[in-house]
C-alpha positions, 0 to 999 in steps of 0.5 A: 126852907131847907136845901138839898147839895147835889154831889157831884158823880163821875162824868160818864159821856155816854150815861143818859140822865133823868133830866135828858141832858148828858154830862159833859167833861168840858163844862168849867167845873171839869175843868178846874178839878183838872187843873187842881190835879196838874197843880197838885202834882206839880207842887208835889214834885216841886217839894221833893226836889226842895228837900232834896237840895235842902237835905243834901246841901243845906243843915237844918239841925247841928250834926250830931256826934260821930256823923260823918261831916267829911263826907257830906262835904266831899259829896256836896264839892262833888256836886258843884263841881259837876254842876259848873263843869256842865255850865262852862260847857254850855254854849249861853249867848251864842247858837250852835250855826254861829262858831266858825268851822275854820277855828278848829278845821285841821284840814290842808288845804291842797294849792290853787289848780285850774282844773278842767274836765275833757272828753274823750272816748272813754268817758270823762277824763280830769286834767289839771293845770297848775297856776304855779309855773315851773321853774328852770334852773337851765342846767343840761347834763353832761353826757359825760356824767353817769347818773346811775346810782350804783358804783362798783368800787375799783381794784386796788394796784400793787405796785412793787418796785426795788430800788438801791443807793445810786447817783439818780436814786432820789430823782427816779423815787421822785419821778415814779412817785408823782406818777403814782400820786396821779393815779386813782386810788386804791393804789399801794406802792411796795418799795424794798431796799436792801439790807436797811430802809435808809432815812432818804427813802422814807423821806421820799415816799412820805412826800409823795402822799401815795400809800406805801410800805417799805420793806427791806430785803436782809439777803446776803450780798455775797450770795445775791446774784440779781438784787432785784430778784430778791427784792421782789420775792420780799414783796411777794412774800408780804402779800401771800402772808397779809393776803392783800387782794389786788393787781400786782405789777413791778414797776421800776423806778428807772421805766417811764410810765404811762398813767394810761397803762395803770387805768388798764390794769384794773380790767385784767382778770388773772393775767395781762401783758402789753409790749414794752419800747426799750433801748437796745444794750448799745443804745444807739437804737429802741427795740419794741418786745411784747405779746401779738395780739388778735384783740384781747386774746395773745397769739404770738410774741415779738422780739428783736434779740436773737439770745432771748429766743429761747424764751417761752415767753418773750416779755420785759419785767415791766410788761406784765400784771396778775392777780395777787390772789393767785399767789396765796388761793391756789384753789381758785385758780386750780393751780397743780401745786401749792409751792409759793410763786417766786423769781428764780435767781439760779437761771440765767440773766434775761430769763428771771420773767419767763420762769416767773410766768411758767409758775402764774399761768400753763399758756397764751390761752390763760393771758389778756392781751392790754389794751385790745389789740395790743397796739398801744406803748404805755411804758418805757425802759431806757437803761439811763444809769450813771456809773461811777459818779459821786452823789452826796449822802442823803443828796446833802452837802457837808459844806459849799462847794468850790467854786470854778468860775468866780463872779467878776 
């Protein structure tokens, strides 16, 4: 009996048929051509990807002559090595949540506060109370101390003093130059012999630790009629050529300072002058001579010698200070005349000061009375000389002394 295969046509769901019943595409024959299609393509893709490895990384046939072998292996440790790169980097074992934060935080941590919130009519305010307490080292300023930060430096002193081979040479060297050490710096003392620097001086001031300059004034000593004014113009002269910028004040060796006096000079501005205690010639009684004033400002001045009353004005050569700069920056001060400013030896005795003052300022009006009111003696000259008595040379003995009184 011969049989008849029907074939089997596209379903089309919305085709009806002669038989009345429609197709249907979820009947198992459907299904399975469906599943033999997935099947298929997953097959195909499966192939390419084998030949595709076997081709890049595996030789079917031996290389033939002049392929590029180097190449291909180049490529194919490439290849590895991106594929291993990518596996160390994958987390295997351990999920994403499970690595802790704090292995790789970088974060500062601030330290431990109470913080707390208040209200106020403004909103809310933040206020924190740190749990560290405070640490008091119980040291108190002293009022004393000035805690600003910015100083300005102080004005150098230059003082000049002459000095000459005498029985108490050394001890007025020696005393004015401990005074000065006690001074604070800047300070540069000027000492000027004559004729040659001796060895004995120089020793002196070396011992005293204060900055110095010995000069020496090589004037003629039959045509010298005051020494001392000689040896000050050589000091003078050493600051107008070196322009040494400071306060100026001649202080000899034999006076008796107070350290008081040189803390003041730094405040003149171009000349200052204070009264000087001193023994009269006869030394039976102490005379006072120096400026009258009305605080800082000089309104008169006072004497107790009735042959310097003729000065213009009456003032020891230890009584006053000025300005170096004057001596060598005219401009500054509008002085009438550029002529060098120096002690006249031709006047006569007791008026080398005022004529010296006449060439630094024109009246009281350019003058400051120091300290305020001119009411404190900070120096002191006595005259105290020993003539004619014999002194070693360099205060060293050749040989012992004879003595007077033996030992019994």
């Amino acid at each position: 009996m011969a049989s008849i295969r029907r074939t089997l046509s596209p379903a089309y769901p919305d085709r009806v048929y002669p038989n009345g019943i429609p197709f249907s595409t979820s009947s198992p024959s459907s299904k399975l051509l469906s599943n033999v299609k997935y099947s298929s393509t997953f097959s195909s893709f499966a192939v390419g990807v084998r030949r595709f490895i076997s081709g890049a990384f595996l030789l079917r046939h031996p290389p033939r002559k002049g392929s590029n072998v180097w190449r291909r292996a180049f490529f194919r440790c490439c290849v590895f090595f991106l594929l291993g790169f990518l596996l160390g980097m994958m987390p295997f074992g351990h999920d994403g949540d499970d690595i802790r934060r704090h292995d790789f935080s970088f974060e500062i941590k601030p330290p431990h506060v109470n913080a707390q919130f208040e209200k106020d009519t403004h909103g809310l305010v933040w206020r924190e109370d740190s749990v560290v307490d405070s640490v008091n080292l119980s040291v108190k300023p002293s009022p004393e101390v000035n805690l600003s930060l910015t100083s300005v430096p102080k004005r150098q002193l230059i003082v000049v003093t002459p000095t000459y081979n005498r029985p108490l040479q050394a001890y007025f060297l020696n005393r004015l130059g401990q005074a000065l050490k006690l001074v604070n710096p800047p300070l540069l003392w000027i000492v000027v012999e004559m004729n040659s620097a001796s060895m004995e001086t120089a020793e002196i001031l070396r011992k005293t630790g204060v900055m110095y300059r010995h000069l020496v004034c090589t004037k003629n000593m039959t045509d010298v009629k005051d020494r001392g004014v000689h040896q000050r113009n050589v000091a003078l002269q050493h600051i107008e050529r070196h322009k040494l910028d400071g306060i100026v004040y001649f202080a000899d060796d034999d006076n008796i300072y107070s350290l008081e006096l040189f803390d003041s000079l730094r405040d003149i501005s171009r000349f200052g002058t204070w009264p000087v205690a001193m023994l009269a010639q006869n030394k039976n009684k102490a005379i006072l001579e120096g400026p009258v004033c009305n605080g800082s400002q000089v309104i008169g001045w006072h004497t107790n010698e009735k042959s310097k009353r003729l000065r213009r004005f009456h003032v020891d050569m230890s009584g006053f200070a000025f300005n170096s700069t004057i001596l060598w920056d005219p401009k500054r001060w509008r002085r009438p005349t550029s002529k060098p400013i120096r002690q006249l030896d031709t006047v006569k005795e007791g008026f080398q000061e005022t004529t010296f003052i006449e060439q630094v300022v024109e009246d009281e009006s350019q003058m400051e009375g120091v300290p305020t009111g001119c009411s404190k003696v900070m120096n002191w000259h006595l005259h105290l000389e020993v003539p004619n008595s014999f002194y070693p040379s360099g205060w060293v003995f050749q040989k012992n002394l004879d003595y007077v009184l033996p030992i019994k």
